[in-house]
C-alpha atoms as an extended CHARMM CRD file, in Angstrom:
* protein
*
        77  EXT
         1         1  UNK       CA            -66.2690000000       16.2870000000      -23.3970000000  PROA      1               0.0000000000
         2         2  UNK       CA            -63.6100000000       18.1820000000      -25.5630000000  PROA      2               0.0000000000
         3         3  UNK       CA            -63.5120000000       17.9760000000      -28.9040000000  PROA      3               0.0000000000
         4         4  UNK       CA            -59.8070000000       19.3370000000      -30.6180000000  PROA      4               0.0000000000
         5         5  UNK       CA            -59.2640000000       18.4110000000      -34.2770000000  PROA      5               0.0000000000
         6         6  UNK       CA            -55.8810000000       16.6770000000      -34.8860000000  PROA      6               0.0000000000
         7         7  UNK       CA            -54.3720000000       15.7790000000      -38.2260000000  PROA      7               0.0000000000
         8         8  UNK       CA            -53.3280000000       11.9060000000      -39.1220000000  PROA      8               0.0000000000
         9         9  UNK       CA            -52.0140000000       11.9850000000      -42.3000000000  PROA      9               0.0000000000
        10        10  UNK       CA            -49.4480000000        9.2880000000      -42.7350000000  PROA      10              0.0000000000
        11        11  UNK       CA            -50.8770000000        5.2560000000      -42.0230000000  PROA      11              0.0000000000
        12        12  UNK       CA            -47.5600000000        5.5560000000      -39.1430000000  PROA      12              0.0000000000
        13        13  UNK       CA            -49.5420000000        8.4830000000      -37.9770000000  PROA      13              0.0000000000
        14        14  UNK       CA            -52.0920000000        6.6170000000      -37.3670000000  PROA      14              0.0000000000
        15        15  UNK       CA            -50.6150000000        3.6450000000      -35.5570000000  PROA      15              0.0000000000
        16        16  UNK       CA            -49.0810000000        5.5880000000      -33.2720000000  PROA      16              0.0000000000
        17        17  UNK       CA            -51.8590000000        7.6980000000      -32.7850000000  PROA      17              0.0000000000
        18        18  UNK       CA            -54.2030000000        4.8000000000      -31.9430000000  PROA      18              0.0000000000
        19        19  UNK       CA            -51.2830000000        3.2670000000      -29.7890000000  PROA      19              0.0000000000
        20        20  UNK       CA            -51.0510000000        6.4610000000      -27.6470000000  PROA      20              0.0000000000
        21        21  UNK       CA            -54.8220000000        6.6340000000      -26.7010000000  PROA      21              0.0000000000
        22        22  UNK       CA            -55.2920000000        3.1740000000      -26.5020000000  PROA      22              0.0000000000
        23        23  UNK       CA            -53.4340000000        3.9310000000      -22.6700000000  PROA      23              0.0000000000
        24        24  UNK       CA            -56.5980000000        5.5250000000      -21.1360000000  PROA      24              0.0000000000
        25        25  UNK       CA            -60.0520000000        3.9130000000      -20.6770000000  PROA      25              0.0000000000
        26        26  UNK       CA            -62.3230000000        6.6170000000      -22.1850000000  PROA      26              0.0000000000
        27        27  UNK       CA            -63.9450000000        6.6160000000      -25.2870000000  PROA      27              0.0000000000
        28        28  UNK       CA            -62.5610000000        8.7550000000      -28.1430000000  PROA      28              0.0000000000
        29        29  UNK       CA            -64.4830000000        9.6560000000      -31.5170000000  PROA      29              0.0000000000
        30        30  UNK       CA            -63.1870000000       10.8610000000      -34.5690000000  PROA      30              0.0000000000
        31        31  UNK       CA            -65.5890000000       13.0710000000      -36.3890000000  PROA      31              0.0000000000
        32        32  UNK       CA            -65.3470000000       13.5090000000      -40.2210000000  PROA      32              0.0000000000
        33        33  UNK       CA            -68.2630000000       15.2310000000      -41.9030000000  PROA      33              0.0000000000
        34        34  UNK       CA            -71.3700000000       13.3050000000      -40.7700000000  PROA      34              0.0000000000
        35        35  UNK       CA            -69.4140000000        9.3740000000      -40.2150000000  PROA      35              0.0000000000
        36        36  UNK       CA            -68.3360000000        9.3700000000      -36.4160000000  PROA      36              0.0000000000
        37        37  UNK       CA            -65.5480000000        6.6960000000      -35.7050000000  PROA      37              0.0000000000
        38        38  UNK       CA            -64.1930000000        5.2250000000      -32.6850000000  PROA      38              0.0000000000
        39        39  UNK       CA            -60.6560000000        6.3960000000      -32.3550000000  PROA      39              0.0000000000
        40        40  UNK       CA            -59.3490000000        3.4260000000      -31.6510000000  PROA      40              0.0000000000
        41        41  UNK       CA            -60.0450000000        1.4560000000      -34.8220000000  PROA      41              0.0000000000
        42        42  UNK       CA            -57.2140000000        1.5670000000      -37.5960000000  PROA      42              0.0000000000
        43        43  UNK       CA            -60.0330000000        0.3410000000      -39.6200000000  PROA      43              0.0000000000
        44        44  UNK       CA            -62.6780000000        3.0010000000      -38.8980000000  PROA      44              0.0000000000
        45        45  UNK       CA            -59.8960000000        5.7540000000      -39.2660000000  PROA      45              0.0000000000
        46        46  UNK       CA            -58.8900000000        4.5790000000      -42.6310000000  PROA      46              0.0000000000
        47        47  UNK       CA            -62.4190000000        4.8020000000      -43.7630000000  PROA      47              0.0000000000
        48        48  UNK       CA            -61.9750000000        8.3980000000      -43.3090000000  PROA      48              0.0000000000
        49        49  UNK       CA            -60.6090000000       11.2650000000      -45.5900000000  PROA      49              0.0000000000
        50        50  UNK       CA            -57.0780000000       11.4270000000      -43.9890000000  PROA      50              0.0000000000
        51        51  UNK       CA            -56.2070000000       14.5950000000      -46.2640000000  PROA      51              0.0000000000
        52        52  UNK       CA            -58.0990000000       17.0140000000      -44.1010000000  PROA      52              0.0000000000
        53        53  UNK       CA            -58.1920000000       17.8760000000      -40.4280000000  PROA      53              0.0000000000
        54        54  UNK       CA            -60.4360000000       15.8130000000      -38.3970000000  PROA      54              0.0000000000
        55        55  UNK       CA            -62.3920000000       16.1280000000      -34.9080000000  PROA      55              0.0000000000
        56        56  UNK       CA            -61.3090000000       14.2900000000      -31.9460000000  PROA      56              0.0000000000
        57        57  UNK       CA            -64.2890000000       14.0630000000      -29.2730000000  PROA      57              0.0000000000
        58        58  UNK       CA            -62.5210000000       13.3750000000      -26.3100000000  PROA      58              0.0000000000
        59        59  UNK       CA            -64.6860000000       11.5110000000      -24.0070000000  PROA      59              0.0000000000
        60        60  UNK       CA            -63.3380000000       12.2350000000      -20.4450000000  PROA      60              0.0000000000
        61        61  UNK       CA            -64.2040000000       13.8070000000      -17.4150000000  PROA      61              0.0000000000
        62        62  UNK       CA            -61.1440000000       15.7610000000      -16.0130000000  PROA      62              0.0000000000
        63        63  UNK       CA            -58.0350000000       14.1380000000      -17.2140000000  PROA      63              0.0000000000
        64        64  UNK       CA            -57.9730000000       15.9310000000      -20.7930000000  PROA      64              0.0000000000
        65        65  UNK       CA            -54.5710000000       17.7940000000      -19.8470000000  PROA      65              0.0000000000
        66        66  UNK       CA            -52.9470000000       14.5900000000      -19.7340000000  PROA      66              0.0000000000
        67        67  UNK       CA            -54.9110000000       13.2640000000      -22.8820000000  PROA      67              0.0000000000
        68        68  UNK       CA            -53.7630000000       16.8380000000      -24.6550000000  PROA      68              0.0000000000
        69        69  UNK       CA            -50.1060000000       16.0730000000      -23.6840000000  PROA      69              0.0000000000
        70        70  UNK       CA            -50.2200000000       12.5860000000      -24.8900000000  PROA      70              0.0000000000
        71        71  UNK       CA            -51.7950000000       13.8120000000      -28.4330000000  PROA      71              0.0000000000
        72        72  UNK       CA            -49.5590000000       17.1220000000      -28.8560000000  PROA      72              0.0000000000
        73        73  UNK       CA            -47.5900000000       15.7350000000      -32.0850000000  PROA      73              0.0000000000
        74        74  UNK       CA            -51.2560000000       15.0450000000      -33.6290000000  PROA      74              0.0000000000
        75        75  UNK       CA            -52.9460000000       18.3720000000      -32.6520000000  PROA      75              0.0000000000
        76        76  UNK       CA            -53.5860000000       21.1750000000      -35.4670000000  PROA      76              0.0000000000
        77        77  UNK       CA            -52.7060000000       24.7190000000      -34.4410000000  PROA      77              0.0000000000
């Protein structure tokens, strides 16, 4: 597991962001103070305080360069 925290703040952010992971089959949870989400509900993400920076757990055993290129416009530095 990796966990990198990624900022989604804009609802076309967010879309696109659940778009782009929907394309692998591991599990991906957003982590927000003590509520963990899955990653690839619109609905659970917009329960969330977008405002902030938020953990992404990423839920995969090897492949995380690919997942990391995927997710680049998302990532916080």
């Amino acid at each position: 597991m990796k966990t990198v925290q990624i900022s989604l703040n804009s609802i076309d952010k967010v879309k696109s962001f659940v778009n782009s992971i929907s394309q692998f089959d591991y599990d991906f949870d957003l982590i927000s103070g003590r509520y963990v989400i899955d990653a690839k509900s619109i609905m659970g993400i917009f329960s969330l305080d977008l405002s902030k920076p938020i953990d992404l757990a990423i839920h995969s055993g090897d492949n995380t360069d690919e997942i990391l290129e995927v997710i680049k416009p998302y990532l916080v530095d």
